[in-house]
Gaussian input, Z-matrix of N, CA and C with variables (Angstrom, degrees):
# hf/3-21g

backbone

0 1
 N
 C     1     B1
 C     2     B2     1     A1
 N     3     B3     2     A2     1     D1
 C     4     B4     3     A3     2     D2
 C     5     B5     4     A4     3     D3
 N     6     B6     5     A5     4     D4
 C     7     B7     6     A6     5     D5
 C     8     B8     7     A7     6     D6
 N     9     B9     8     A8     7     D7
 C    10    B10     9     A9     8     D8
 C    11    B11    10    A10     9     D9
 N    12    B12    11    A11    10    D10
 C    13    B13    12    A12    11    D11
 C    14    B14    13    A13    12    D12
 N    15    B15    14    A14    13    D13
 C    16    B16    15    A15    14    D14
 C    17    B17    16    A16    15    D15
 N    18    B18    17    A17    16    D16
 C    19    B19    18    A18    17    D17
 C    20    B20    19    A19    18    D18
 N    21    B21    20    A20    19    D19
 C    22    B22    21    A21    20    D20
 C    23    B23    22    A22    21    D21
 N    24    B24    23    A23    22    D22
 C    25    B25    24    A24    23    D23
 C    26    B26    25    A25    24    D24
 N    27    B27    26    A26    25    D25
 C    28    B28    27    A27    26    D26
 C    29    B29    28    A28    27    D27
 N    30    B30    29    A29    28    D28
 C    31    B31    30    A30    29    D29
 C    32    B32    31    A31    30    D30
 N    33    B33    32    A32    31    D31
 C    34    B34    33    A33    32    D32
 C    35    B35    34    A34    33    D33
 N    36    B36    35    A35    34    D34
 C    37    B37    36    A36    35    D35
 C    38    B38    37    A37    36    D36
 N    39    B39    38    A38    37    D37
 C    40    B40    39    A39    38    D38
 C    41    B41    40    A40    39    D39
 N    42    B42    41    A41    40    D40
 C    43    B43    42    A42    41    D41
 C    44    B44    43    A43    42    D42
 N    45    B45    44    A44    43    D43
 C    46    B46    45    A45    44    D44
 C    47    B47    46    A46    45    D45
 N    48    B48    47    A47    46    D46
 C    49    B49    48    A48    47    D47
 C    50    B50    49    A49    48    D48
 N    51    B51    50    A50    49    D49
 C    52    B52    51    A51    50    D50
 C    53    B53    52    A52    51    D51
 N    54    B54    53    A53    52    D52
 C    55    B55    54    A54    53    D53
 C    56    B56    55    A55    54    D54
 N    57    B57    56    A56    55    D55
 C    58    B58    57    A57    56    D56
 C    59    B59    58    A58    57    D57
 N    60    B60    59    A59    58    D58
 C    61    B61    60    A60    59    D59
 C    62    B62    61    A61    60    D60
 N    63    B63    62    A62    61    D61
 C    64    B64    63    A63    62    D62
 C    65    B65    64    A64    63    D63
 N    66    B66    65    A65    64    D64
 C    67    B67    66    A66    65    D65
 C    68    B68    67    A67    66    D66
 N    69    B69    68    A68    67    D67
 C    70    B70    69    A69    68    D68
 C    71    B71    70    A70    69    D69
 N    72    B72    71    A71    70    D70
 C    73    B73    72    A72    71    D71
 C    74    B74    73    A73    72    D72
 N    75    B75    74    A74    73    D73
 C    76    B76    75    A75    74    D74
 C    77    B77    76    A76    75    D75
 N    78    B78    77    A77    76    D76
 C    79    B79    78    A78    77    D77
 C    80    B80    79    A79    78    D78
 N    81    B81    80    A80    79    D79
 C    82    B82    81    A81    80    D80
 C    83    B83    82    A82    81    D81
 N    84    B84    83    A83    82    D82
 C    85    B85    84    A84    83    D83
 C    86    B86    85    A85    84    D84
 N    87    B87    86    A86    85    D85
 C    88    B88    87    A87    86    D86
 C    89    B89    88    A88    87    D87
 N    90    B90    89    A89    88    D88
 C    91    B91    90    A90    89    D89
 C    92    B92    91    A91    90    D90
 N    93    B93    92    A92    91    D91
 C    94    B94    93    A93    92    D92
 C    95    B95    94    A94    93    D93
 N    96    B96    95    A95    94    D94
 C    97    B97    96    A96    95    D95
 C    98    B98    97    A97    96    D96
 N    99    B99    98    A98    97    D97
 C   100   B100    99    A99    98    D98
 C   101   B101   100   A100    99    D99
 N   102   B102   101   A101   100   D100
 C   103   B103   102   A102   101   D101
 C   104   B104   103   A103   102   D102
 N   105   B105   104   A104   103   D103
 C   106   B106   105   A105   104   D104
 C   107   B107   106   A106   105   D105
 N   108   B108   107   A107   106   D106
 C   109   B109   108   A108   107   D107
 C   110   B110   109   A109   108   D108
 N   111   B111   110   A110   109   D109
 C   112   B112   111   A111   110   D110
 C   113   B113   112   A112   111   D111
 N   114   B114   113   A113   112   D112
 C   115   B115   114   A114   113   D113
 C   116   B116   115   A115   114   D114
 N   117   B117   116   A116   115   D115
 C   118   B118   117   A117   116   D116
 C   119   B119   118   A118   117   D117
 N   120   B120   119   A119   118   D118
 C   121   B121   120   A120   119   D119
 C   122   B122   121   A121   120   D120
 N   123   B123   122   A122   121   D121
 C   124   B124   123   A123   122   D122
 C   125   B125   124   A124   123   D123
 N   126   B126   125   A125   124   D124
 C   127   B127   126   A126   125   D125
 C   128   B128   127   A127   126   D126
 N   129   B129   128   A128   127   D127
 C   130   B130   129   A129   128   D128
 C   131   B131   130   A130   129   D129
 N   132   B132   131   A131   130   D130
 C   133   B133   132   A132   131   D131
 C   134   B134   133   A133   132   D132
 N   135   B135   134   A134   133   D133
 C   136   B136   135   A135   134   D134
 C   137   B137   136   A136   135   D135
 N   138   B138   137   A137   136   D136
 C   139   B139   138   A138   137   D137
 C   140   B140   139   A139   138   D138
 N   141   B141   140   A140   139   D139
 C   142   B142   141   A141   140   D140
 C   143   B143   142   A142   141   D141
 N   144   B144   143   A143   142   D142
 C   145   B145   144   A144   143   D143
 C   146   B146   145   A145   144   D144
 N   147   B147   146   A146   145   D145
 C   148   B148   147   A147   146   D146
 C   149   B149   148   A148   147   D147
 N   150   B150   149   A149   148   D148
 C   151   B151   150   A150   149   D149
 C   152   B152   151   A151   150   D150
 N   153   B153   152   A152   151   D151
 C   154   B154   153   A153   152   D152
 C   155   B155   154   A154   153   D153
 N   156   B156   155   A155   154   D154
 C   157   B157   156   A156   155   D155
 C   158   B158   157   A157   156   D156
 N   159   B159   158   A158   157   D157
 C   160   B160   159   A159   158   D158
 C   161   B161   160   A160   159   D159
 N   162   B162   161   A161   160   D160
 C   163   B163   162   A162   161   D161
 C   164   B164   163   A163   162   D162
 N   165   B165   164   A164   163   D163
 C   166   B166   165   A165   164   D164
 C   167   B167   166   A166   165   D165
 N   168   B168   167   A167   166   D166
 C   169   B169   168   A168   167   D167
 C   170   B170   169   A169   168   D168
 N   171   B171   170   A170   169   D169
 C   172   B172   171   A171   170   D170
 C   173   B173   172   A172   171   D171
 N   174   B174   173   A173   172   D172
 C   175   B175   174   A174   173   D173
 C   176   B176   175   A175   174   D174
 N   177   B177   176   A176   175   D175
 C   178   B178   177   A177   176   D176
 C   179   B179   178   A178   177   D177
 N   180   B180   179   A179   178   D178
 C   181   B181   180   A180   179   D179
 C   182   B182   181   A181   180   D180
 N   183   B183   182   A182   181   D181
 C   184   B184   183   A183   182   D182
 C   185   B185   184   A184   183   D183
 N   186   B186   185   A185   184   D184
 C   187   B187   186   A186   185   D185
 C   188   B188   187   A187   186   D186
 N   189   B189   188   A188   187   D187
 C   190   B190   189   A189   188   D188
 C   191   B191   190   A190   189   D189
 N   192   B192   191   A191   190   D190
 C   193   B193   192   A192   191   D191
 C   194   B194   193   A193   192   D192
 N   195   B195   194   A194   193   D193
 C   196   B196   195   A195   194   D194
 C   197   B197   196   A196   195   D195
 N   198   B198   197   A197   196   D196
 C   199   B199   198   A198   197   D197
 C   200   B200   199   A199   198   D198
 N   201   B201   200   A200   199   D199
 C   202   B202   201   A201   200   D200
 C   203   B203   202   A202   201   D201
 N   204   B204   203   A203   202   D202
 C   205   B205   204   A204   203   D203
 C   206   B206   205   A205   204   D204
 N   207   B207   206   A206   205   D205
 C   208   B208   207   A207   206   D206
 C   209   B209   208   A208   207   D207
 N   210   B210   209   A209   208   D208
 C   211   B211   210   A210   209   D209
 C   212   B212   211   A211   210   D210
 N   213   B213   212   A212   211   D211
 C   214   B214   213   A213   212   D212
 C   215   B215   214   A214   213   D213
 N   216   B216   215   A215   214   D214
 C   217   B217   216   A216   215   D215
 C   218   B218   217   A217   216   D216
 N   219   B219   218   A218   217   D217
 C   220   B220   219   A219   218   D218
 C   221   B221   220   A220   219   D219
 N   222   B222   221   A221   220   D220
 C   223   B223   222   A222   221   D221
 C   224   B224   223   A223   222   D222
 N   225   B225   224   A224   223   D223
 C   226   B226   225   A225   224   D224
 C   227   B227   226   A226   225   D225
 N   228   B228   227   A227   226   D226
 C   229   B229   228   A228   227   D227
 C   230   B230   229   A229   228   D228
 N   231   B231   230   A230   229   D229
 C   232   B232   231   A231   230   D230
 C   233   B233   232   A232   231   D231
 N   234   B234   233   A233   232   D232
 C   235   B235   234   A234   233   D233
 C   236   B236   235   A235   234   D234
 N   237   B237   236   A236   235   D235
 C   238   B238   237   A237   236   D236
 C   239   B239   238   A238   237   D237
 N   240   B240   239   A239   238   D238
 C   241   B241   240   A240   239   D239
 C   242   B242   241   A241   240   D240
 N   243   B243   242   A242   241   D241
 C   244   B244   243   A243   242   D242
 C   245   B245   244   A244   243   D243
 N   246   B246   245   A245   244   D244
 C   247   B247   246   A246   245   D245
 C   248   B248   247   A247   246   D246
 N   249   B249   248   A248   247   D247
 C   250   B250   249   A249   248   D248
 C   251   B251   250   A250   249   D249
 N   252   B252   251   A251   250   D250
 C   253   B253   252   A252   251   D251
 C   254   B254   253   A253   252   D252
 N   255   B255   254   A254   253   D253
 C   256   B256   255   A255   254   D254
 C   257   B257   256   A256   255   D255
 N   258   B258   257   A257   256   D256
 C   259   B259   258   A258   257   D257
 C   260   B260   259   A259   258   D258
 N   261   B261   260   A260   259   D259
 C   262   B262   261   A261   260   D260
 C   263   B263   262   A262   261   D261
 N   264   B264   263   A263   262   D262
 C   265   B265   264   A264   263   D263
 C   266   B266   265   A265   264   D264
 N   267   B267   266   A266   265   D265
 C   268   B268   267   A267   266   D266
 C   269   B269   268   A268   267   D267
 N   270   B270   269   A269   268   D268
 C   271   B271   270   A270   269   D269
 C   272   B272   271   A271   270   D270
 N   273   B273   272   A272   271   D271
 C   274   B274   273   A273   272   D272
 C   275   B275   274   A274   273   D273
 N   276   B276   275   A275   274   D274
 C   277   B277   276   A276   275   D275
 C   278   B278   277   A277   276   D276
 N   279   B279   278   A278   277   D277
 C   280   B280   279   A279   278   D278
 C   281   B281   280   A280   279   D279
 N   282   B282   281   A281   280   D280
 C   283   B283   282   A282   281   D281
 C   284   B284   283   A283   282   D282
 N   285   B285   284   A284   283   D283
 C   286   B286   285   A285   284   D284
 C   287   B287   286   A286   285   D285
 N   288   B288   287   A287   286   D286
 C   289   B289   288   A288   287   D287
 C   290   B290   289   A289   288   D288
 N   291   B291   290   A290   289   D289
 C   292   B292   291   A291   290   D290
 C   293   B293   292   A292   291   D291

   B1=1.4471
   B2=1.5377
   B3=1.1211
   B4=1.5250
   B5=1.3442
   B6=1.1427
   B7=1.8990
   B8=2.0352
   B9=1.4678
   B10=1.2498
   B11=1.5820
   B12=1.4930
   B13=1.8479
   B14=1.6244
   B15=1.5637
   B16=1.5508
   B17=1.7175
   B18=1.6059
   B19=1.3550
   B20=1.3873
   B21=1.2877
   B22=1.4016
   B23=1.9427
   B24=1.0595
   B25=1.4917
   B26=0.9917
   B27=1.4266
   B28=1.3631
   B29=1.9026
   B30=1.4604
   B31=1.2843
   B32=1.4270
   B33=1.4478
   B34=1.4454
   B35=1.6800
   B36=1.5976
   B37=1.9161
   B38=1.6863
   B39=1.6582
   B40=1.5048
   B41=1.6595
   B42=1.0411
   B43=1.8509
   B44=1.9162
   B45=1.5915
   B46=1.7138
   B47=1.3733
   B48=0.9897
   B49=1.8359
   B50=1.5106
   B51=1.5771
   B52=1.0826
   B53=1.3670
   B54=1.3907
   B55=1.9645
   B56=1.1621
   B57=1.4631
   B58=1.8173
   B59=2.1116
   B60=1.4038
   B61=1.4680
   B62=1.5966
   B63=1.0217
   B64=1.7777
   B65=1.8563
   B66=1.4851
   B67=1.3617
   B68=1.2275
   B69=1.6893
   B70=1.5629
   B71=1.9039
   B72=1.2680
   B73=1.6939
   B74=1.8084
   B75=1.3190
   B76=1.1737
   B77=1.5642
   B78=1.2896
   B79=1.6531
   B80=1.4336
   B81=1.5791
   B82=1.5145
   B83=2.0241
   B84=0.7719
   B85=1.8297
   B86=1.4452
   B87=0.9551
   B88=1.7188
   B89=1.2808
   B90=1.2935
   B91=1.4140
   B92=1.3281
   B93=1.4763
   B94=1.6009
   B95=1.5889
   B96=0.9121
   B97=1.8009
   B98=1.3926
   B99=1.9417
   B100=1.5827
   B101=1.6891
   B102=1.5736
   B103=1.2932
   B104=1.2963
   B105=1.5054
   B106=1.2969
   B107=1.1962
   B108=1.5827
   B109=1.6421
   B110=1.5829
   B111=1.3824
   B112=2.0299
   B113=1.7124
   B114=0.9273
   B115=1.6706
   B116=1.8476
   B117=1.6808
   B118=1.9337
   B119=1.7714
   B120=1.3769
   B121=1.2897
   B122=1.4958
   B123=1.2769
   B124=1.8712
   B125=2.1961
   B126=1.0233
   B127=1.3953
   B128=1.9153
   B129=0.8050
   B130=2.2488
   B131=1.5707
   B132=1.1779
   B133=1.6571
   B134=1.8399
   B135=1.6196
   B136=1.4455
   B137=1.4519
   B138=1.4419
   B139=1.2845
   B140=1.6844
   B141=1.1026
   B142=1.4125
   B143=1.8163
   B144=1.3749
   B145=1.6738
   B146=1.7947
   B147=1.1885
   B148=0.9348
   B149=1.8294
   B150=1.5597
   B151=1.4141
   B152=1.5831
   B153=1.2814
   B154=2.0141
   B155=1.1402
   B156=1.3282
   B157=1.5528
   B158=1.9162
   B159=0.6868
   B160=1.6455
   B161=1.6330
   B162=0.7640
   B163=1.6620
   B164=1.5324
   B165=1.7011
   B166=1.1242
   B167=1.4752
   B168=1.6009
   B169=1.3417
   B170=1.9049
   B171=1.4595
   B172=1.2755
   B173=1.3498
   B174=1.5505
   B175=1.4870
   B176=1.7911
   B177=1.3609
   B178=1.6890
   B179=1.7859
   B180=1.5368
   B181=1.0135
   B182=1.5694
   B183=1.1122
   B184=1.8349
   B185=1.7962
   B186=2.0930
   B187=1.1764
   B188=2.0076
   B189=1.5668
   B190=1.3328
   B191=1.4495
   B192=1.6580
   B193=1.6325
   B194=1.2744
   B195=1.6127
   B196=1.6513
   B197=1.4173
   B198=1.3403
   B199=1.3868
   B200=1.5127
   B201=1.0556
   B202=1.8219
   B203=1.3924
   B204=1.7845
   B205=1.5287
   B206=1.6987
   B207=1.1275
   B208=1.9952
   B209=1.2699
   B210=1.6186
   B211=1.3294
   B212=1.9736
   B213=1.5830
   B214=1.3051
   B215=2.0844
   B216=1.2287
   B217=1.6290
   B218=1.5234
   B219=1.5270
   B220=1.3904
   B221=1.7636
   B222=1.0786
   B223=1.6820
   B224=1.5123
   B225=1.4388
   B226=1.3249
   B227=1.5881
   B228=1.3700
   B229=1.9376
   B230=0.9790
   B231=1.4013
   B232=1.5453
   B233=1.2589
   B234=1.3661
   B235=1.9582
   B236=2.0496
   B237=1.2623
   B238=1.3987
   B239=1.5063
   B240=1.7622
   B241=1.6297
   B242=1.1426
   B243=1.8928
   B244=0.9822
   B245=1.8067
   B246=1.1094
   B247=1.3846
   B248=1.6197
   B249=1.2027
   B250=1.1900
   B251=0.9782
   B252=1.5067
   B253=1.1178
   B254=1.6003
   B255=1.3607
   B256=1.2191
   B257=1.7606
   B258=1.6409
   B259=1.6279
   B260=1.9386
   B261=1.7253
   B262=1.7288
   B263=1.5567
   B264=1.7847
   B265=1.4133
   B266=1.5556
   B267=1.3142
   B268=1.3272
   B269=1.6423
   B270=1.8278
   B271=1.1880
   B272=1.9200
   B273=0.5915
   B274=1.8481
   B275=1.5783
   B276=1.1938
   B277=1.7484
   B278=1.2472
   B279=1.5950
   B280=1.0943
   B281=1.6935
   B282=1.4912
   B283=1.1812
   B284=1.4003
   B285=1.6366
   B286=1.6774
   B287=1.4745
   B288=1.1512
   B289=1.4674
   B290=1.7535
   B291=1.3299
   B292=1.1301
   B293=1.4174
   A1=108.89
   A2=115.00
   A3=127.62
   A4=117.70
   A5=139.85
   A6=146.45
   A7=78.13
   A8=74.43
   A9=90.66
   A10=108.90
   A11=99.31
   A12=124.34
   A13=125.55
   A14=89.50
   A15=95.74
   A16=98.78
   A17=117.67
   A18=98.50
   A19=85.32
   A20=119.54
   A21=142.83
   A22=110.06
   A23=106.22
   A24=104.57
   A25=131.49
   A26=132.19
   A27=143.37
   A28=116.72
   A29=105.55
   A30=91.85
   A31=105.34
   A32=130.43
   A33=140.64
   A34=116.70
   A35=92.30
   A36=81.61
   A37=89.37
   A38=108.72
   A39=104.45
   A40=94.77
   A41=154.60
   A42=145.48
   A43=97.17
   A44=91.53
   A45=101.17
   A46=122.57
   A47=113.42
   A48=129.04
   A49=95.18
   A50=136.48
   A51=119.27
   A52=110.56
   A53=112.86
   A54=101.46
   A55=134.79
   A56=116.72
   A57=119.33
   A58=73.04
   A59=106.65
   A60=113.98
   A61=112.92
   A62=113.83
   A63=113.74
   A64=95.11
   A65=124.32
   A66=130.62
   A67=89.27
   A68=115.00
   A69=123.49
   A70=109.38
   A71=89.02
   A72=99.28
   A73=116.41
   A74=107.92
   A75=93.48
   A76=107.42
   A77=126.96
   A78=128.08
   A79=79.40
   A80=133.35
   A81=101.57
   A82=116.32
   A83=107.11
   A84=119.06
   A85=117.54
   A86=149.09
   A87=127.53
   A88=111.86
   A89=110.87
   A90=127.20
   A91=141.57
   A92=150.62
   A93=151.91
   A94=90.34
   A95=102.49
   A96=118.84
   A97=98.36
   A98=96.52
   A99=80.10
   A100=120.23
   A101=104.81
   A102=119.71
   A103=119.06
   A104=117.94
   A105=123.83
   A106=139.80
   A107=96.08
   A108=108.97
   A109=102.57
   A110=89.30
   A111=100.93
   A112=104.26
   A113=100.15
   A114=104.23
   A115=94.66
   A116=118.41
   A117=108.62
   A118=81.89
   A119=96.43
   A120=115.14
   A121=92.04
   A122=123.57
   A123=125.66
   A124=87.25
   A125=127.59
   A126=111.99
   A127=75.59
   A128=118.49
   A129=95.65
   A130=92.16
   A131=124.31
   A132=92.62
   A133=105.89
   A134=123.29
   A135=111.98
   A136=100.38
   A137=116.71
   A138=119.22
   A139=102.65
   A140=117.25
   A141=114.76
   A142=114.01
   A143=105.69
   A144=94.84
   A145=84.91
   A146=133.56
   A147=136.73
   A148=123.18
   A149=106.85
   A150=117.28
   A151=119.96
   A152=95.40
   A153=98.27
   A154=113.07
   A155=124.07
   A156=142.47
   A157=114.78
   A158=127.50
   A159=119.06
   A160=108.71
   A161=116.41
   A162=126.45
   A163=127.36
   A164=105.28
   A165=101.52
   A166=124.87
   A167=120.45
   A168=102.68
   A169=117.73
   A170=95.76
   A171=113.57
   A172=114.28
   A173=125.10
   A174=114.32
   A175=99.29
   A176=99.82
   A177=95.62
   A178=90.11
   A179=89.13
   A180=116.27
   A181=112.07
   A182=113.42
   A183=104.68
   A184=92.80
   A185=93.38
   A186=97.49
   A187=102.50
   A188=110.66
   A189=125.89
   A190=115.21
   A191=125.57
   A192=104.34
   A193=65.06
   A194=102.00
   A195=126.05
   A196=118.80
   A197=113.97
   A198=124.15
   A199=124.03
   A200=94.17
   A201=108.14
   A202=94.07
   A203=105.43
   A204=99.07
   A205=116.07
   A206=83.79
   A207=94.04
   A208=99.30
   A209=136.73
   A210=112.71
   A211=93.42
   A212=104.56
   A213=93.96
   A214=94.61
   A215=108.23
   A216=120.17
   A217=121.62
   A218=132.64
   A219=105.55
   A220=98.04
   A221=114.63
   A222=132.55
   A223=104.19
   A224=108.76
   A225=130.40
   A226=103.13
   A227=127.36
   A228=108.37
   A229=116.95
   A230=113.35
   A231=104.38
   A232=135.10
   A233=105.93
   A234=101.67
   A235=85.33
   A236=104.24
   A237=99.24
   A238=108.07
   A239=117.62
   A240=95.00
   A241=166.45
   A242=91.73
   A243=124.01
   A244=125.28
   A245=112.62
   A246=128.05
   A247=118.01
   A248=125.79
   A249=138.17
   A250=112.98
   A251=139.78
   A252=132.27
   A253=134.56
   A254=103.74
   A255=143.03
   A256=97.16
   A257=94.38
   A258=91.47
   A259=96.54
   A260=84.11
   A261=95.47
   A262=93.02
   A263=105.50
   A264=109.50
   A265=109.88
   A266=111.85
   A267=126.25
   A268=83.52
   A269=79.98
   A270=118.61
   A271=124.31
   A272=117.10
   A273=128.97
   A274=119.61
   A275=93.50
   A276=106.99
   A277=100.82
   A278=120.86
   A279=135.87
   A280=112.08
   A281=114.86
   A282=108.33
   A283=140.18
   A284=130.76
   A285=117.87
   A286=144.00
   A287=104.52
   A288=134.33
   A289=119.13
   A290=106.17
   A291=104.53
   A292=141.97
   D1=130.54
   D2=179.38
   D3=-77.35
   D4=141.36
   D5=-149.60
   D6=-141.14
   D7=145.73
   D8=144.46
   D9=-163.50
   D10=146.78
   D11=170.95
   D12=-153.93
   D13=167.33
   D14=-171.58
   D15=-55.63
   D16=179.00
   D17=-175.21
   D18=-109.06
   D19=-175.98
   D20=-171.70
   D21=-129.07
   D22=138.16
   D23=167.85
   D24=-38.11
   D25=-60.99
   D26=151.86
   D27=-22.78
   D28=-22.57
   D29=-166.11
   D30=-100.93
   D31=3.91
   D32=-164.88
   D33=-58.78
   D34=-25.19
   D35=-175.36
   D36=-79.37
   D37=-61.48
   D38=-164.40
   D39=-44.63
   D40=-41.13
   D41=-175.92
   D42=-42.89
   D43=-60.60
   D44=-178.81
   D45=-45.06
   D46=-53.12
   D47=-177.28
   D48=-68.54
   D49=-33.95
   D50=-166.49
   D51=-105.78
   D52=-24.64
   D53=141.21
   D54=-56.37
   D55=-9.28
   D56=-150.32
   D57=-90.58
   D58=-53.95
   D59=-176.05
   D60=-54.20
   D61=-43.49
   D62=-166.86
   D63=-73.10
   D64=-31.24
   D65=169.87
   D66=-29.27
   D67=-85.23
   D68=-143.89
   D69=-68.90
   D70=-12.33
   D71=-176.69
   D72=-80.90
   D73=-2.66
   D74=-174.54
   D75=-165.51
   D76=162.65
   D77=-173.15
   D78=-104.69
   D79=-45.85
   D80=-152.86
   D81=-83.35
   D82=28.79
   D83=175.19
   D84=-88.37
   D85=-167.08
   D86=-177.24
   D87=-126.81
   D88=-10.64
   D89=151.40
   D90=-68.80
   D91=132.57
   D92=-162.88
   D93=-102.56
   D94=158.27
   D95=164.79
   D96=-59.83
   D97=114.85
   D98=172.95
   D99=116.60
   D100=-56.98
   D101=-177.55
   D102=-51.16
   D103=-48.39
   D104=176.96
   D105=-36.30
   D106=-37.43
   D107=-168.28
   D108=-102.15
   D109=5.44
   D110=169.01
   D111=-90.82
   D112=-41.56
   D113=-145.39
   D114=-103.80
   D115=-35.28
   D116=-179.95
   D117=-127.64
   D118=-156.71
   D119=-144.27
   D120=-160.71
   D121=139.14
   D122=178.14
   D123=-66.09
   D124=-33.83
   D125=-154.30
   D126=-86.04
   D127=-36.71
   D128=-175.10
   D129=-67.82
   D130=-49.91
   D131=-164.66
   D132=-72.72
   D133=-14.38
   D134=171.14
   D135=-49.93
   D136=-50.72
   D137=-157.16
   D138=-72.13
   D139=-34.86
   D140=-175.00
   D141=-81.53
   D142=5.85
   D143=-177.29
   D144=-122.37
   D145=-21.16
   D146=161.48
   D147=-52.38
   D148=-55.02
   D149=176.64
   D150=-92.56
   D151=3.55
   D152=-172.15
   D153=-124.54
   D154=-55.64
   D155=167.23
   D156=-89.85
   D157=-4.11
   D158=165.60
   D159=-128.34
   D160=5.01
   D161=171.63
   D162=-154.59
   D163=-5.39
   D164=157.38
   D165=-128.21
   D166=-128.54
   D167=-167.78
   D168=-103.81
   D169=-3.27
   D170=179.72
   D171=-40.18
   D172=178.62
   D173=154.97
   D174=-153.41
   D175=135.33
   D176=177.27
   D177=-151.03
   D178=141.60
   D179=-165.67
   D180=-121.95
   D181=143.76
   D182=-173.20
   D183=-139.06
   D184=141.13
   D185=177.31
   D186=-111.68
   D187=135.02
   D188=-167.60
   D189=-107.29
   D190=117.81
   D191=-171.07
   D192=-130.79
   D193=129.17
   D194=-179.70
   D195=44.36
   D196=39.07
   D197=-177.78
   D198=95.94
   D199=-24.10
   D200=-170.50
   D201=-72.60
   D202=155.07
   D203=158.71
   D204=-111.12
   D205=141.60
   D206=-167.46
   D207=-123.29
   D208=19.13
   D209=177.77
   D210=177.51
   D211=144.92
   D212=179.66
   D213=-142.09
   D214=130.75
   D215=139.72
   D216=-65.64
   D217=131.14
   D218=144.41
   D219=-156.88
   D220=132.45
   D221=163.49
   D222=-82.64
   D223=116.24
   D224=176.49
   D225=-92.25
   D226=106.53
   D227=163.73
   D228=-65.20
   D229=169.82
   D230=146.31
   D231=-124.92
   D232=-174.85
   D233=-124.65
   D234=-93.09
   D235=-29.48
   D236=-168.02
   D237=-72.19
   D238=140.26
   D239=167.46
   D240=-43.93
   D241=-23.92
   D242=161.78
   D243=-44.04
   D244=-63.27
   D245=-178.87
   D246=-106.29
   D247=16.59
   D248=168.02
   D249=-60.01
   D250=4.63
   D251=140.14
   D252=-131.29
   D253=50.65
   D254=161.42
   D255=-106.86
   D256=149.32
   D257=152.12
   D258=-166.86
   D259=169.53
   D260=-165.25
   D261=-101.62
   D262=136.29
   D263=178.40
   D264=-117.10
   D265=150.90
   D266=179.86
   D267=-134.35
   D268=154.84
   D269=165.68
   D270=-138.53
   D271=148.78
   D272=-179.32
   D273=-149.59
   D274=129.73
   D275=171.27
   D276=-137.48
   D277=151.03
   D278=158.94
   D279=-65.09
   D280=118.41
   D281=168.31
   D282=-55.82
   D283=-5.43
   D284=123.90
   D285=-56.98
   D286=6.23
   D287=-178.25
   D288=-99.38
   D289=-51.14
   D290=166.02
   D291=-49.74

């Protein structure tokens, strides 16, 4: 049975490891196999689920089948006043999931 919840700090590497996988799983993600660990770092997205989504206005959501994460929601705002209430959404599933 599939869970879903807000994520928690603690859970940021398993988030990492399970983007590093959904990378190689798919063309439509914005990431290449690989790219990620070129371009962020597991400590920017600590910092970014830490400063955006648990203290700020973001929202990301993770789906868990037996703990694992196999699937993520998240609404990004934006930061300018202008469009601060607009926001950009992603989605991810593990392709046994789909």
């Amino acid at each position: 049975m599939i869970k879903y919840k807000s994520i928690e700090a603690e859970e940021a590497e398993d988030f990492w490891n399970f983007l590093t996988v959904l990378d190689k799983e798919t063309d439509c993600m914005m990431y290449e196999p690989g790219e990620r660990t070129i371009r962020s770092s597991l400590e920017e997205l600590k910092e970014d689920i830490f400063s955006n989504v648990i203290h700020g206005g973001d929202f990301l959501c993770i789906a868990l089948d037996d703990g694992r994460i196999v699937g993520y929601l998240r609404a990004e705002r934006g930061k300018c006043n202008r469009i601060r209430h607009m926001a950009y959404i992603v989605t991810g599933i593990m392709k046994s999931y789909r």
